[in-house]
C-alpha positions as CSV (number, residue, x, y, z in Angstrom):
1,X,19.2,6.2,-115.9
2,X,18.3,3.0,-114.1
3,X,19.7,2.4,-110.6
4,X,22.1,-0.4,-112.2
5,X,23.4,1.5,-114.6
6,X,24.0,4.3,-112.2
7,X,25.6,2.3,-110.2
8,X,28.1,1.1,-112.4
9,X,29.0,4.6,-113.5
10,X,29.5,6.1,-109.9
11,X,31.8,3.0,-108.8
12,X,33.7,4.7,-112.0
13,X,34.3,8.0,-110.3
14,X,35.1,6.8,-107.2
15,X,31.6,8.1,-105.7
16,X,30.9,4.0,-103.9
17,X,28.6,1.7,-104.3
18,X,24.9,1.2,-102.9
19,X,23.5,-1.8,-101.5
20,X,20.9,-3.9,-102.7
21,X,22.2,-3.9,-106.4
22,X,22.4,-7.2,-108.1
23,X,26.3,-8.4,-106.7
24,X,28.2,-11.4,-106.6
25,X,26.0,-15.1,-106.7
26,X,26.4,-15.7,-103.1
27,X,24.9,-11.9,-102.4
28,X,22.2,-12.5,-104.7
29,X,21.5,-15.4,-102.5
30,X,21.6,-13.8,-99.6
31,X,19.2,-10.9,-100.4
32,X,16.9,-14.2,-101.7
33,X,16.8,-15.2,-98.1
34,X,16.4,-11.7,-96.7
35,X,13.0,-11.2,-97.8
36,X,11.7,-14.7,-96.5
37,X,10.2,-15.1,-92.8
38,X,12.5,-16.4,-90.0
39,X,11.4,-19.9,-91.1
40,X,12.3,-19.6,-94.8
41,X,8.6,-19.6,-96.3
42,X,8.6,-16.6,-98.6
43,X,6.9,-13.2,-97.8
44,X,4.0,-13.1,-100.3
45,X,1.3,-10.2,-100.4
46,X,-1.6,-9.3,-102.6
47,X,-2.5,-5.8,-103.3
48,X,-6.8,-5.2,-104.6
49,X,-7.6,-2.2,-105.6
50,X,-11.0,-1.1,-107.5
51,X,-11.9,2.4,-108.6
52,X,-14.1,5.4,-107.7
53,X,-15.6,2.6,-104.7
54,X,-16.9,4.5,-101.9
55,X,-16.4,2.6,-98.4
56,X,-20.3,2.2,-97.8
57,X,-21.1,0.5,-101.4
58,X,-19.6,-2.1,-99.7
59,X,-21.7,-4.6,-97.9
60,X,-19.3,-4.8,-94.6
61,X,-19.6,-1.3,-94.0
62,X,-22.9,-0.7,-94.7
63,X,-26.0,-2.5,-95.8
64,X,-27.6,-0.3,-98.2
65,X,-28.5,-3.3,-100.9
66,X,-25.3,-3.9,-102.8
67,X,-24.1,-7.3,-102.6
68,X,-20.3,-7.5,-102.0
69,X,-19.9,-11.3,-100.4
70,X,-16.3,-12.0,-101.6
71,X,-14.9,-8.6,-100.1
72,X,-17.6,-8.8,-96.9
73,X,-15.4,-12.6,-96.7
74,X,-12.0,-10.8,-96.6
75,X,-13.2,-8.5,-94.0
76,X,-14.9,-10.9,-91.9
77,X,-11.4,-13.2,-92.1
78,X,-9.2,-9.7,-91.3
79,X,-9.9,-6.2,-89.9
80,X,-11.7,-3.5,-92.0
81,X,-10.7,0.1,-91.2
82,X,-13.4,2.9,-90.7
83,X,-11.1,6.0,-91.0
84,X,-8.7,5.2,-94.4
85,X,-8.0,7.8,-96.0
86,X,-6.7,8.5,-100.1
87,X,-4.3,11.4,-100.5
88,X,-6.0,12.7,-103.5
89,X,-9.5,11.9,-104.6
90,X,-9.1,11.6,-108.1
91,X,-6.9,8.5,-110.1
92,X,-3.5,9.3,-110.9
93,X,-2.5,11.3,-107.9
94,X,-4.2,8.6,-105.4
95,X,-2.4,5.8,-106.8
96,X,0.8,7.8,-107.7
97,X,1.1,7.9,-103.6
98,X,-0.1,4.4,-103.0
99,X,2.7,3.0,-105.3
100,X,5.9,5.7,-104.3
101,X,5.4,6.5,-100.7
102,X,5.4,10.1,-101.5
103,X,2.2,12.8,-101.7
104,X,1.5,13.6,-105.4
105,X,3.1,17.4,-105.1
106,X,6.3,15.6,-104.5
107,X,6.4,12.4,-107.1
108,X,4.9,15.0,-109.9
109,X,1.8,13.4,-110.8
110,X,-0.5,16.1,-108.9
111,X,-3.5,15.7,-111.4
112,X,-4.7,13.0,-114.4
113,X,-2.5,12.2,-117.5
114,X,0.3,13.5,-115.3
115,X,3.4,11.1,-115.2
116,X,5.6,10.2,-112.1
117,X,8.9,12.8,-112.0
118,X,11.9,11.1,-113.6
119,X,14.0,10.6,-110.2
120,X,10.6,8.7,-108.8
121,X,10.8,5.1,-107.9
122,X,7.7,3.1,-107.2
123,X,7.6,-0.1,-104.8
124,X,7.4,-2.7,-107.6
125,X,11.4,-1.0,-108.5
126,X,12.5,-0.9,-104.9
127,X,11.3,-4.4,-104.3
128,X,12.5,-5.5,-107.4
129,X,16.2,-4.5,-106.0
130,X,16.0,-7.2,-103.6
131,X,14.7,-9.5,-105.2
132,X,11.0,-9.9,-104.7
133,X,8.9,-10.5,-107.6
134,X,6.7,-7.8,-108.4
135,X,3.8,-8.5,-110.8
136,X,1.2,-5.3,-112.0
137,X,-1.9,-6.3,-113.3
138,X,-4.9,-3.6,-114.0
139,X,-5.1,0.2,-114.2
140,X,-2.1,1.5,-113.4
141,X,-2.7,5.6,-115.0
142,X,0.8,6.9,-113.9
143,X,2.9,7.0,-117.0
144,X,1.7,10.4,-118.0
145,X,-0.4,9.2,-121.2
146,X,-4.4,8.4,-122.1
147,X,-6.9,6.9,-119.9
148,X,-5.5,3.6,-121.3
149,X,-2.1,3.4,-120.7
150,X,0.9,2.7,-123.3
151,X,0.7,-1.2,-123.1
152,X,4.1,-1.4,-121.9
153,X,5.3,-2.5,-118.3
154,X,6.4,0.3,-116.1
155,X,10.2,-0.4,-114.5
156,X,10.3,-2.6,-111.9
157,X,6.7,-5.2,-113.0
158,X,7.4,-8.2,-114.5
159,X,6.5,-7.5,-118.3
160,X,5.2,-10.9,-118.6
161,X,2.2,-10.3,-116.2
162,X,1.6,-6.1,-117.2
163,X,-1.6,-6.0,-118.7
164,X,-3.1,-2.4,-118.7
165,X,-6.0,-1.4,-120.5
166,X,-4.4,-0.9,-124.0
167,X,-3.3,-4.0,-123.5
168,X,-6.8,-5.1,-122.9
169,X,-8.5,-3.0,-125.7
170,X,-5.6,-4.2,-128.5
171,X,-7.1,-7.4,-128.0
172,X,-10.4,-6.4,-129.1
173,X,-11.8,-6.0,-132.9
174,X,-12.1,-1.8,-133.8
175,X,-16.3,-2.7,-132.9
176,X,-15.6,-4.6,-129.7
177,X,-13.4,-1.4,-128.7
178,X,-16.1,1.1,-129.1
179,X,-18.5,-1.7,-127.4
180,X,-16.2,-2.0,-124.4
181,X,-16.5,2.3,-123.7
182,X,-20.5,2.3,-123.9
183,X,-22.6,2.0,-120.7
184,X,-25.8,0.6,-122.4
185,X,-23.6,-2.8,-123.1
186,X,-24.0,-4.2,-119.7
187,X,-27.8,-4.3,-120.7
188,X,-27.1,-6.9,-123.5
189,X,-28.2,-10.4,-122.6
190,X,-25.3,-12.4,-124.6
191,X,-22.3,-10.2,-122.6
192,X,-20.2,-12.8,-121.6
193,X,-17.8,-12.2,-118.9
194,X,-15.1,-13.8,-120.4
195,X,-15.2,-10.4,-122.6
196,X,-14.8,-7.7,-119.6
197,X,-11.5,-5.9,-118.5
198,X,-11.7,-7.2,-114.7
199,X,-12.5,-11.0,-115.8
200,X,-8.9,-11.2,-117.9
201,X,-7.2,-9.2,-115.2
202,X,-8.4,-12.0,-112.6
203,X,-7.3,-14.6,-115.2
204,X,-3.7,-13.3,-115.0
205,X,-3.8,-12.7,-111.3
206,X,-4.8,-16.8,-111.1
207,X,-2.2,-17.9,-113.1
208,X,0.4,-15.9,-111.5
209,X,-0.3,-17.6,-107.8
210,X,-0.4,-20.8,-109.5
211,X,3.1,-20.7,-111.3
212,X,4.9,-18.5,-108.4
213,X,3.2,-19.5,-105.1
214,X,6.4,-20.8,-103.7
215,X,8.3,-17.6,-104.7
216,X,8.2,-14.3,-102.6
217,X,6.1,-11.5,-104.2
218,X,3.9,-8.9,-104.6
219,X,0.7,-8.7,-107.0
220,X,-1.1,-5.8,-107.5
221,X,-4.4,-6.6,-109.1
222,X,-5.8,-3.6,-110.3
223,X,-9.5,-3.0,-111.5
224,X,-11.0,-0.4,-113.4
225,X,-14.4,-1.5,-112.8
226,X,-16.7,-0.1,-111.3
227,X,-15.9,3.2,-112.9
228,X,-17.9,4.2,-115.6
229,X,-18.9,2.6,-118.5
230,X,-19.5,0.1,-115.7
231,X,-19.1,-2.8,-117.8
232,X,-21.0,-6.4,-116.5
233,X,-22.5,-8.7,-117.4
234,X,-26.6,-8.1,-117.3
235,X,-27.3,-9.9,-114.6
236,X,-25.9,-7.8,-112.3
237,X,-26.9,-4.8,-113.9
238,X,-30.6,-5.9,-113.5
239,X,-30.0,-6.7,-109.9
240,X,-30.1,-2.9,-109.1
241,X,-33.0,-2.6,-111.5
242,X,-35.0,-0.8,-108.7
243,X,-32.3,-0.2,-106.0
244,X,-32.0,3.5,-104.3
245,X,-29.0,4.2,-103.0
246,X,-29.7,6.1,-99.5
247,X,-30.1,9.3,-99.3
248,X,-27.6,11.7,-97.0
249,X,-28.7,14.7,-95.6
250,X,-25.7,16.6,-97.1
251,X,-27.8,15.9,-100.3
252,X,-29.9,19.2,-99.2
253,X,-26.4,21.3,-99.0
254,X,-26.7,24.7,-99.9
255,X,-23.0,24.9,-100.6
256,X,-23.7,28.2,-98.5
257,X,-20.5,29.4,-96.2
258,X,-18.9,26.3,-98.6
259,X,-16.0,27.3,-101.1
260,X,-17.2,29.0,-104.2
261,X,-15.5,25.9,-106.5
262,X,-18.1,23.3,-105.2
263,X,-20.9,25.8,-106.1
264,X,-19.7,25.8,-109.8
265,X,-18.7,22.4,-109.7
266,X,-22.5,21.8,-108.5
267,X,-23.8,23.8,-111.4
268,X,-27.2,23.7,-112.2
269,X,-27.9,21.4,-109.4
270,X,-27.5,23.6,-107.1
271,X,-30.8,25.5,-107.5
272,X,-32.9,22.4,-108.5
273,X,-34.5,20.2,-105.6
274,X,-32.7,17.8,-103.9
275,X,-33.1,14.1,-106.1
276,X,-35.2,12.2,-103.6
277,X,-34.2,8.7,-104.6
278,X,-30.6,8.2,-106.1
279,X,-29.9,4.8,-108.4
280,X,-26.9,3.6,-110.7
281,X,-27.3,0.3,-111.5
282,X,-24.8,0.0,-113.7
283,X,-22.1,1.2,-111.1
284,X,-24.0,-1.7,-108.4
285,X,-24.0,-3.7,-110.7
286,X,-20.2,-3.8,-111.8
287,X,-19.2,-3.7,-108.5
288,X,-21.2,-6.8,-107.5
289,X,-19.7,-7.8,-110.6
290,X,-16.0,-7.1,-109.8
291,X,-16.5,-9.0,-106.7
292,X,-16.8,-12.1,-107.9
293,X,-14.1,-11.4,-110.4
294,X,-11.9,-10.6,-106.7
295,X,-14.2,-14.3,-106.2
296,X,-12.1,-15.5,-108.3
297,X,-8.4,-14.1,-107.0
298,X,-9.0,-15.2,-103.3
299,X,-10.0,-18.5,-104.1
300,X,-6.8,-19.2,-106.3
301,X,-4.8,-17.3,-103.3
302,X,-6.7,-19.7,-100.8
303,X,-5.1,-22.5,-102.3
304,X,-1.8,-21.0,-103.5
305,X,-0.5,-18.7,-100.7
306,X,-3.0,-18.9,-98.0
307,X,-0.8,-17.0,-95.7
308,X,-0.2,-14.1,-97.9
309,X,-1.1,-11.1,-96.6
310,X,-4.6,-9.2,-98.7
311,X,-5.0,-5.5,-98.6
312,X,-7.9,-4.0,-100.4
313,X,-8.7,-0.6,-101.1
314,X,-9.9,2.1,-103.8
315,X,-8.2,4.9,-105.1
316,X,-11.2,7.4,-104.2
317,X,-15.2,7.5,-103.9
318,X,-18.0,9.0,-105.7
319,X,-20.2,12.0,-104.3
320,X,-23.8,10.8,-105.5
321,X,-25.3,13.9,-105.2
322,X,-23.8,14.3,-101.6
323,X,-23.4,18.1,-101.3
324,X,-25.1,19.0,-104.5
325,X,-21.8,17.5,-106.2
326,X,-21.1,14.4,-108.6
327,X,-18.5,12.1,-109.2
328,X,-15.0,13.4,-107.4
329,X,-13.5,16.6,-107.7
330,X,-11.6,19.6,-105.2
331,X,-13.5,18.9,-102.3
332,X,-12.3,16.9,-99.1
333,X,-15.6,15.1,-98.7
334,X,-15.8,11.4,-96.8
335,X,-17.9,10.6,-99.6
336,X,-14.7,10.4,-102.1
337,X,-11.5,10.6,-99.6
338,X,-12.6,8.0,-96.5
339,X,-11.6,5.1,-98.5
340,X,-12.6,1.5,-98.3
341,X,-9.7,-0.4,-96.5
342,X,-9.4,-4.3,-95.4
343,X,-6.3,-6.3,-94.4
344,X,-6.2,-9.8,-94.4
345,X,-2.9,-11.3,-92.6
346,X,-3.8,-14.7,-91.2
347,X,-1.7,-15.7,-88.1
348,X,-1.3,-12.1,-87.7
349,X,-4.6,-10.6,-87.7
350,X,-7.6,-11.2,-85.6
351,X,-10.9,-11.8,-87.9
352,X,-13.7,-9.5,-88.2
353,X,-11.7,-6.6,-86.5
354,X,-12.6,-2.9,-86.7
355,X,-10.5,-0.2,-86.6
356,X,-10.9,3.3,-86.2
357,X,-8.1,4.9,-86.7
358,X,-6.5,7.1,-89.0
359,X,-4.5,5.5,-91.8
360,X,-3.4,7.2,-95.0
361,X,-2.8,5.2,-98.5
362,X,0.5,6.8,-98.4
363,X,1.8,4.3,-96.0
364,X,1.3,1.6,-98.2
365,X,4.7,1.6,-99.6
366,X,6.6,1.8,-96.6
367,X,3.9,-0.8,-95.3
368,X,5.0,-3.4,-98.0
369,X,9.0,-2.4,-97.3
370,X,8.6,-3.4,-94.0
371,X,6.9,-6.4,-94.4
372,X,9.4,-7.5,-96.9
373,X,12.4,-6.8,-94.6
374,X,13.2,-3.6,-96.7
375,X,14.9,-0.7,-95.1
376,X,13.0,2.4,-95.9
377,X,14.7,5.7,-97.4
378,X,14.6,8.4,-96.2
379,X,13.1,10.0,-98.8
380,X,9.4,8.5,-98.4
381,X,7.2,10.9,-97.2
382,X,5.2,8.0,-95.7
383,X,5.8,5.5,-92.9
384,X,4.3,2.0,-92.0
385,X,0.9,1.3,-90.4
386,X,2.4,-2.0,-90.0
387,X,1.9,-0.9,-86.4
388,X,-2.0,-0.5,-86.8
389,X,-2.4,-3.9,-89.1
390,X,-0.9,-6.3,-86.3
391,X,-3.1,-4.1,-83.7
392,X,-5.7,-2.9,-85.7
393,X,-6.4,-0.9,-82.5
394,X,-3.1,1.0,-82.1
395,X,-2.6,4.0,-84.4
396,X,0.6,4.3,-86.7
397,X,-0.1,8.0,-87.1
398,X,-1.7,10.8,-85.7
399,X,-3.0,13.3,-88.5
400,X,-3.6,12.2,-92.3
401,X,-3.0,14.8,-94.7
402,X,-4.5,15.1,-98.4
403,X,-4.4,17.8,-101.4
404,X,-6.2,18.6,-104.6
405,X,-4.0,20.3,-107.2
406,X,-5.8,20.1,-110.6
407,X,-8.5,17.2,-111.9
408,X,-7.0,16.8,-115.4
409,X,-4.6,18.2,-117.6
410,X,-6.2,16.8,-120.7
411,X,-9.1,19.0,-120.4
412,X,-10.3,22.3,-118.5
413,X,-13.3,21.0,-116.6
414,X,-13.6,21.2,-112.8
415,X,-11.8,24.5,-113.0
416,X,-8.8,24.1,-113.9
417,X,-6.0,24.8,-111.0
418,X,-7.8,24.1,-107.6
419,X,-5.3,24.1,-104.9
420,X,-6.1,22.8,-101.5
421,X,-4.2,21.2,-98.5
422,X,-6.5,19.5,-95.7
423,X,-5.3,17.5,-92.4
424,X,-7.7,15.0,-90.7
425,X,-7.2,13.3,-87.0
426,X,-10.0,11.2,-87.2
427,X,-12.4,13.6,-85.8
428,X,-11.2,17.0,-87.0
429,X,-11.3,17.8,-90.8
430,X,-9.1,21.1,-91.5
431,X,-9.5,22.1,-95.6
432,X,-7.2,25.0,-96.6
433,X,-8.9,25.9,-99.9
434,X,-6.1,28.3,-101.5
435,X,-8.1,30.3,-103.8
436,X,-11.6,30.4,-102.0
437,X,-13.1,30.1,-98.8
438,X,-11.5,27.3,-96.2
439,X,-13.4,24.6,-94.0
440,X,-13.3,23.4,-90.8
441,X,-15.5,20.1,-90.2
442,X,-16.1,17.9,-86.8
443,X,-16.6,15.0,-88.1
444,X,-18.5,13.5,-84.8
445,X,-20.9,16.0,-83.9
446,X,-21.2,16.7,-88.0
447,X,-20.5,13.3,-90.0
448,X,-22.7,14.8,-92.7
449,X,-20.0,17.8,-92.6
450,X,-22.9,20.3,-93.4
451,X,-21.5,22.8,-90.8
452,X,-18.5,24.7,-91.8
453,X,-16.8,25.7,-88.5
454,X,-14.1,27.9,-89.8
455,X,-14.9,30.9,-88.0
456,X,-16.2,29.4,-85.6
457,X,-14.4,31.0,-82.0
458,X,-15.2,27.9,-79.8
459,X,-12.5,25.9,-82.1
460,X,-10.1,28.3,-82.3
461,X,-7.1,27.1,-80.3
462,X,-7.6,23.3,-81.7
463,X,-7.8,24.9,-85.6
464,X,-4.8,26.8,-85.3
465,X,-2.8,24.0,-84.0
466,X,-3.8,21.7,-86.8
467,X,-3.5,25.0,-89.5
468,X,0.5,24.3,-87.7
469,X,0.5,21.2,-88.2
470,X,-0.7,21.1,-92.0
471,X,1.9,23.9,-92.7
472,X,4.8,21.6,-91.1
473,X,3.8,19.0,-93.2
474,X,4.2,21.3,-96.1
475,X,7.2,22.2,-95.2
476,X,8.4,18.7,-94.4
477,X,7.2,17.4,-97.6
478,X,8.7,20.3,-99.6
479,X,5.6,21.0,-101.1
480,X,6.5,23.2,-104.5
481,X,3.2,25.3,-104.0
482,X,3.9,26.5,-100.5
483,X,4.3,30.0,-99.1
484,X,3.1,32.9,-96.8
485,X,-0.1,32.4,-98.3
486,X,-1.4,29.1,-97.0
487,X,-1.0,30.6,-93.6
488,X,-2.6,34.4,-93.6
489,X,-5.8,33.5,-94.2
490,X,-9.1,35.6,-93.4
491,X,-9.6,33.8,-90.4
492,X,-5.9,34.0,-89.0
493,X,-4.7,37.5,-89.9
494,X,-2.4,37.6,-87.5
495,X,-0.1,34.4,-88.8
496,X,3.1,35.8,-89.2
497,X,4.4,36.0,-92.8
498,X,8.2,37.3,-94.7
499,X,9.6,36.7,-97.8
500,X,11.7,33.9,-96.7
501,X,8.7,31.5,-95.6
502,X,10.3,30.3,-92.8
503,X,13.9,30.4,-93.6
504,X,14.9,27.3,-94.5
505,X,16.2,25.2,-97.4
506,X,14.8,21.9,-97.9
507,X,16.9,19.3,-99.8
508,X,15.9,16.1,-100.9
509,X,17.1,13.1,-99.2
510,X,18.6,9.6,-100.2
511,X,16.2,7.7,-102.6
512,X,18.6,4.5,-102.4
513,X,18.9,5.5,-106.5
514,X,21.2,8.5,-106.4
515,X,23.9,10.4,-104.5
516,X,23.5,12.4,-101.7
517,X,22.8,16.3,-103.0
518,X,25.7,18.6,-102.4
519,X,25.9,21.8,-100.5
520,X,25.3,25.2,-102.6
521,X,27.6,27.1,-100.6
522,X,30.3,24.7,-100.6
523,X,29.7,22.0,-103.4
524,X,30.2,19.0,-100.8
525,X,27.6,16.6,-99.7
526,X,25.1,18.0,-97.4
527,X,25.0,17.3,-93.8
528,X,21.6,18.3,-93.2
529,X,19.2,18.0,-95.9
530,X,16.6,20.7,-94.1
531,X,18.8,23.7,-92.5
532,X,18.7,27.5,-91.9
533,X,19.3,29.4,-95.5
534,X,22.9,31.0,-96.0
535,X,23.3,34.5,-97.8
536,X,24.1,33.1,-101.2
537,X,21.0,31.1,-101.5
């Protein structure tokens, strides 16, 4: 049922009526004026995201070869953030976070080709309430169906702008389909770009800060590319003709002392020698491609909305061989979960600013609430780093928690049901790897995290206070997959463990979409959402 329509039907029964829905003209009005700044321009922000980009295959973090000039511009005009962080590093659950506020065990999509739970509200519906316009253009991969999408806009997008990648494909001829899924296409001289995914997506995103730069909005321009097929044009893809991607150190990993999943996720390669040079030219090459496609967006935004705040990120990174391992999977690896992250606010932010704290893409929501002057429910499992974007150098939070539940539920590969739960201060990296063997990384004397400190009795104290800590947050978060087990572990025996985990009942609070949850015992509203467990529960 849409908020609206729930509204209308608990006014009926006498249950009140929520703010923030639709009202009389001079209400309408007012909300209008709510989301604008203090001198009446409107609030305007612009969300980038591309896919499976790790942080140093961009130029501004690291110069390894790969040319990235339009995103090492945004950085250089804003702050770029060292220790981002996705919540899970594979697509569905990292962006079902980004876009509800709330860690993928909570909004139900915990794993691909999963869709959000049916009580789940993203940002573009909450911001929609009050009247900001809220435009989706890209991948979006979290209505529960194919790689593609269904080609129709999710609740809360403007369904004049959605264009997902069915849309994009239903354009094509049955030939230029199958052309657009194979790899060796970038290689053909008379590719145009006018016929890739990310050029029409950049085409939209233009023409919507043309037509609606004097409105308040968000836009959320959404890339597939540079995931595989890596579609470019063949320029770029012969730019990395002869380009080696640097070689880690991890790429020697024995996986020994390691969890037993990333040795069968490693496979074969685990017993071969170590690749000495590492290329994927196709990958460099859509991403230098994508780029200029993003080129494109901030030029059109330069002109439009100049003073509209620019966040770019990626929804996880690639492993290249890191660790023996390939592409993403259950692991909490930097290579695929420290994120690429840069904020341009100009007026607000200092240019070419680093940061090095923690930040998790689960604040993003509450982020974007904040900055449009929306009061956040308490049902978000994230906060704002609106704190850590006007002072790049204050932290907005202290630990940054993440989880793996399943890869895919259209397939069986990487093992099927792969639970793990890992909290990360910055420096500290504790992975609680559910069926297997757990880790325990410092990532300052370790950055390659080759050493696996789990039993390691000069860390005891600080691992068991952040092994607390993760199990708070599982608690907190009413994670469906917790119990006794996540806390007796081989190397803490001595956790204390009953039947009733705790003793508590967790309830879930106010979404600003439905009543407050009643009382078992008593069938009245709660007063406390989280509060010891009666008898009769």
């Amino acid at each position: 049922m849409h908020r609206r329509d729930f509204l209308k039907s608990t006014s009926a029964m006498g249950l009140g009526v929520m703010a923030g829905a639709g009202g009389s003209q001079a209400e309408q009005q007012r909300m209008t004026k709510s989301v604008n700044t203090a001198e009446g321009r409107p609030r305007q922000v612009v969300l980038l995201i591309t896919d499976a980009t790790r942080k140093d295959m961009l130029n501004c973090y690291k110069e390894i070869g790969i040319q990235t000039p339009h995103l090492d511009r945004l950085a250089a005009e804003g702050a770029r953030y060292e220790r981002a962080y996705t919540t899970q590093p594979v697509c569905t659950p990292a962006r079902s976070a980004i876009f509800t506020g709330l860690y993928p065990h909570s909004n139900g999509a915990w794993g691909n080709s999963m869709p959000l739970g049916q009580t789940v509200h993203t940002i573009g519906e909450r911001l929609t309430e009050h009247h900001v316009h809220c435009a989706y253009i890209g991948k979006y991969h979290l209505d529960g169906f194919d790689y593609f999408g269904t080609g129709k806009a999710a609740p809360g997008w403007d369904a004049e702008y959605w264009y997902d990648q069915r849309d994009y494909l239903q354009e094509l001829t049955p030939e230029e389909r199958r052309r657009s899924r194979q790899p060796m296409t970038g290689s053909d001289p008379e590719l145009k770009a006018e016929f890739t995914f990310a050029h029409r997506c950049s085409n939209r995103a233009v023409d919507f800060l043309k037509k609606h730069k004097d409105e308040s909005f968000l836009l959320v321009v959404s890339y597939d590319e540079p995931h595989d097929p890596s579609i470019a044009p063949k320029k770029y893809r012969d730019m990395y003709a002869q380009h080696s991607f640097p070689r880690s150190v991890n790429t020697d990993d024995t996986l020994e002392n390691k969890p037993e999943e990333q040795r069968i996720w490693a496979g074969k390669g685990l017993h071969a020698e170590a690749p000495s040079t590492i290329h994927n030219r196709d990958m460099f090459g859509a991403l230098t491609f994508v780029d200029s496609e993003i080129g494109r967006v901030l030029e059109e935004l330069d002109r439009s909305a100049p003073e509209a705040m620019v966040i770019y990120t990626s929804d996880h990174g690639g492993m290249f061989k890191s660790h023996r391992l390939n592409g993403k999977g259950p692991a909490m690896y930097e290579e695929i979960t420290n994120v690429p992250f840069l904020v341009r606010w100009k007026g607000t932010v200092a240019s070419d600013v680093i940061s090095r704290v923690p930040i998790s893409q689960i604040d993003i929501s509450g982020t974007l609430l904040e900055f449009f002057g929306v009061e956040m429910p308490k049902v978000l499992e994230g906060g704002s780093m609106m704190q850590s974007i006007k002072n790049p150098q204050q932290p907005s939070r202290e630990h940054v928690f993440m989880e793996w539940s399943r890869y895919e539920v259209d397939h069986d590969g990487f093992g099927g049901f792969q639970p793990i739960r890992c909290i990360c201060d910055g420096r500290y990296k504790l992975s609680i790897h559910l069926l297997t063997t757990d880790e325990l990384y410092d990532l300052k004397e370790d950055p390659a995290e080759m050493k696996n400190l789990i039993e390691s009795s000069e860390h005891t104290e600080m691992r068991n206070r952040m092994h607390d800590i993760l199990l708070a947050w599982m608690d907190t978060t009413r994670d469906p997959f917790r119990g006794y087990y996540w806390g007796r572990r081989a190397w803490r025996k001595d956790y204390p463990v009953s039947y009733e985990n705790h003793g508590m009942t967790r309830q879930r609070e106010e979404d600003g979409y439905l009543p407050r949850e009643l009382d078992y015992d008593t069938g009245l509203p709660m007063e406390k959402a989280t509060r010891p467990k009666s008898g009769g529960m």
